[in-house]
C-alpha positions as CSV (number, residue, x, y, z in Angstrom):
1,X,20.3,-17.7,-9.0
2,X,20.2,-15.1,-11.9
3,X,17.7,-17.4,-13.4
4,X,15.4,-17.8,-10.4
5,X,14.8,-14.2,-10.2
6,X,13.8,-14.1,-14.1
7,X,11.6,-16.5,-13.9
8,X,9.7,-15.5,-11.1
9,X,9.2,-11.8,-12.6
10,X,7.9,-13.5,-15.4
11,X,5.6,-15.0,-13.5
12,X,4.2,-12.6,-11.4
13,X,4.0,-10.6,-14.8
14,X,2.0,-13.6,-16.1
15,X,-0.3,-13.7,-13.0
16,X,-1.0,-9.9,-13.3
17,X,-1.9,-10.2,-16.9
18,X,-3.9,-13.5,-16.1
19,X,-5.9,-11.9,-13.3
20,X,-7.0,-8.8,-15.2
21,X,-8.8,-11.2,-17.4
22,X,-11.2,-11.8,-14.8
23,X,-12.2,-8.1,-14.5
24,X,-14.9,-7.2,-15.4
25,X,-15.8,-4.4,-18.0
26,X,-17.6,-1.9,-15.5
27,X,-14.8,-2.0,-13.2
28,X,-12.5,-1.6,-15.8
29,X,-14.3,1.2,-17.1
30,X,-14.8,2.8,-13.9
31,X,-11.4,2.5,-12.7
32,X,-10.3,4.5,-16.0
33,X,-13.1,7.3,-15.3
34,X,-12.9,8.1,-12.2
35,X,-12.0,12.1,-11.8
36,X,-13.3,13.1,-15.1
37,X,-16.3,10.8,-17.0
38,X,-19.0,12.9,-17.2
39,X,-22.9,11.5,-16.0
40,X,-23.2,11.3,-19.7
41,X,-20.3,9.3,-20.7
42,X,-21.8,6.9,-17.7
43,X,-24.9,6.5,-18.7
44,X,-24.0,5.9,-22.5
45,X,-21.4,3.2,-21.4
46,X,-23.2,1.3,-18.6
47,X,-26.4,2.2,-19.4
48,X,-29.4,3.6,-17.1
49,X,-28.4,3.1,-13.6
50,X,-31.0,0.9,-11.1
51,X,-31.5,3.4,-8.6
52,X,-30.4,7.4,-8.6
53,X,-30.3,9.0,-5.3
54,X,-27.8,11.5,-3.8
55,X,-26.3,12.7,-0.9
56,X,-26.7,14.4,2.2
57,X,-24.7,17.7,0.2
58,X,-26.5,17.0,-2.7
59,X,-23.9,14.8,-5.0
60,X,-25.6,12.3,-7.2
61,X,-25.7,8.6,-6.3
62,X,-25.9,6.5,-9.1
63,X,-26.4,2.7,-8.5
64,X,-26.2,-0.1,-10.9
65,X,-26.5,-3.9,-10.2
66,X,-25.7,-6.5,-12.6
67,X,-26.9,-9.8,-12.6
68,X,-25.3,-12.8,-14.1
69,X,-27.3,-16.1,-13.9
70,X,-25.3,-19.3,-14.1
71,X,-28.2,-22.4,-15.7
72,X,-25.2,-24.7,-16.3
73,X,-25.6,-28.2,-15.2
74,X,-23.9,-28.8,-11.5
75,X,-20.7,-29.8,-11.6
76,X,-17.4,-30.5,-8.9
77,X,-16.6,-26.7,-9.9
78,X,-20.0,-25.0,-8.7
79,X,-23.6,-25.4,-8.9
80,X,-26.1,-23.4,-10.4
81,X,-27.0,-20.0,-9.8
82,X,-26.9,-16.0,-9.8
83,X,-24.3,-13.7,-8.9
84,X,-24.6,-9.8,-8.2
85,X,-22.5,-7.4,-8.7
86,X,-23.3,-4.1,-7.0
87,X,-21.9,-0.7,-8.3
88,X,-22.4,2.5,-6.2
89,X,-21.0,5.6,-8.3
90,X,-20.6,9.1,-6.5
91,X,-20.7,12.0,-8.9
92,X,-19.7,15.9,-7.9
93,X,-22.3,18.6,-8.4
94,X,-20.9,19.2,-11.7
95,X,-22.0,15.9,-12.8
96,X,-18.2,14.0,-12.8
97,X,-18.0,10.8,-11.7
98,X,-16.0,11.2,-8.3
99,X,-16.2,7.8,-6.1
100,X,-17.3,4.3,-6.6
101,X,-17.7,1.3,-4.7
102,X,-18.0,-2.9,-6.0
103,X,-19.9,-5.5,-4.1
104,X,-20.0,-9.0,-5.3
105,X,-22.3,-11.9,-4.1
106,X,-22.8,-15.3,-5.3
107,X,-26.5,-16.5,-4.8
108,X,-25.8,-20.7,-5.4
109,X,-28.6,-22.0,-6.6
110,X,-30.9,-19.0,-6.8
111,X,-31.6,-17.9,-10.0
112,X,-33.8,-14.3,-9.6
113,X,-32.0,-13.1,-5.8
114,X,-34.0,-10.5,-4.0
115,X,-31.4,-8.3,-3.3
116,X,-28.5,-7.5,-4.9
117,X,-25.6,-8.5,-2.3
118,X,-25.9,-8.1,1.4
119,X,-26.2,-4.7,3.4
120,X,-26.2,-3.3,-0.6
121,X,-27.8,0.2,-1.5
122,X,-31.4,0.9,-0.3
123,X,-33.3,3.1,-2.1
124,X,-35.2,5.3,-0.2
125,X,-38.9,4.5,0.6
């Protein structure tokens, strides 16, 4: 019995090692910055955001989409394509990163999607 219950703690510590492998490095970076990354430390590690915005009391919206587009040959795994990922970052009026959001949407077979993922951030017009 003693066994069973060390084997299955190293397991689930195996699967929660395995999964952050498949993380990727905005939402790890954003899940370590929220409360106290500056804009600037933002902008130097994720780059210039797509759209900036803010909100109704004046906090800065910051949104950045990234696209990874899939050429590989079809296969019994998945076909060709593009998938977005959508990142929606809230910042206080002092400029620190407060909220952010993660939207993820596959796009099979289309490799240049027109939007990001569905009911994602629209800029105003």
């Amino acid at each position: 019995m003693r066994m069973h219950i060390v084997v299955a703690i190293v397991g689930l510590a195996m699967l929660g090692t395995g999964c952050t492998v498949f993380v990727s490095k905005e939402t790890r970076f954003l899940k370590a910055a929220r409360d106290h990354a500056t804009q600037a430390q933002v902008r130097e590690r994720l780059g210039d955001p797509k759209y900036t915005s803010s909100t109704t009391d004046g906090e800065p919206v910051w949104v950045y989409q990234v696209i990874f587009v899939d050429t590989g040959v079809a296969n019994q795994w998945g076909a060709p394509g593009a998938w977005c990922d959508e990142y929606v970052l809230t910042f206080d009026k002092q400029g620190i990163l407060r909220d952010w959001t993660h939207k993820s949407e596959g796009h099979g077979g289309e490799t240049m999607p027109k939007y990001c993922v569905t009911d994602g951030y629209q800029p105003a017009s």
